[in-house]
N, C-alpha and C positions, 0 to 999 in steps of 0.2 A: 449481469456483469456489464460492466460502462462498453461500449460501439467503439469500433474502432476509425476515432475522429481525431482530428489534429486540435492538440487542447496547448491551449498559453501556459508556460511556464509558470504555478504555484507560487506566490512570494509568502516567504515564512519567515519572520526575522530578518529581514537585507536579504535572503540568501533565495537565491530559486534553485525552483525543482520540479525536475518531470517523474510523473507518474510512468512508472517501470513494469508495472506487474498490479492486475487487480483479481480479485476472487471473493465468492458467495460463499457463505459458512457460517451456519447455524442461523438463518435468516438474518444478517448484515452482510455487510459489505464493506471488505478491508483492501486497501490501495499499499503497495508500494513505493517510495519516492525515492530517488536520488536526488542530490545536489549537482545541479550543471557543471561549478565549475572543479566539484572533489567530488571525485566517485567514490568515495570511501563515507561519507556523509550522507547514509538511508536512514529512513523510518521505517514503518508500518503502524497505519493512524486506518480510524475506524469514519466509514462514510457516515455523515451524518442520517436519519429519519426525518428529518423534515422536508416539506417542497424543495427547499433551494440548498443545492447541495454545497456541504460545508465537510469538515473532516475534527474528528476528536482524536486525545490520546485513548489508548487503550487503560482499560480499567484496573488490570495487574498483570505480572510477573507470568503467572498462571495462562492469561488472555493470552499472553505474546506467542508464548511458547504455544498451544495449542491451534495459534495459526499457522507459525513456523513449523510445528509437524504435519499439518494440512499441505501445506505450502511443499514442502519436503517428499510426502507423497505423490502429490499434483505432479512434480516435477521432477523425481527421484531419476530418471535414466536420463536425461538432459543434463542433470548434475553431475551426473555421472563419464557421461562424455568427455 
């Protein structure tokens, strides 16, 4: 999982975005982003495998979700709150 370091805002299309939430799952590495200036504008984009880190879409419908229930459990009583 990425240290908890003070990272630059993401530029994605004009828009930036901080990394929110990151976690390990099934040997990758998936990030959460929001958009600085609308909280309502997230991802979750898959860390890339090479040296220098980069971020992809996820592969299907099927990927998402089975992060989002990862994700869901990781954090199931804080959601709850």
């Amino acid at each position: 999982m990425m240290e908890d370091i003070e990272l630059k805002p993401l530029k994605i299309e004009d828009k930036y975005y901080e990394i929110i939430y990151d976690m390990d799952m099934n040997d990758k590495e998936y990030v959460f982003i929001r958009n600085i200036e609308n909280e309502e504008d997230m991802m979750c984009l898959r860390v890339t495998e090479s040296d220098v880190f980069g971020l992809e879409k996820l592969d299907s419908d099927d990927e998402l979700i089975a992060v989002m229930t990862e994700f869901y459990k990781r954090e199931k009583e804080e959601l709850e709150n």
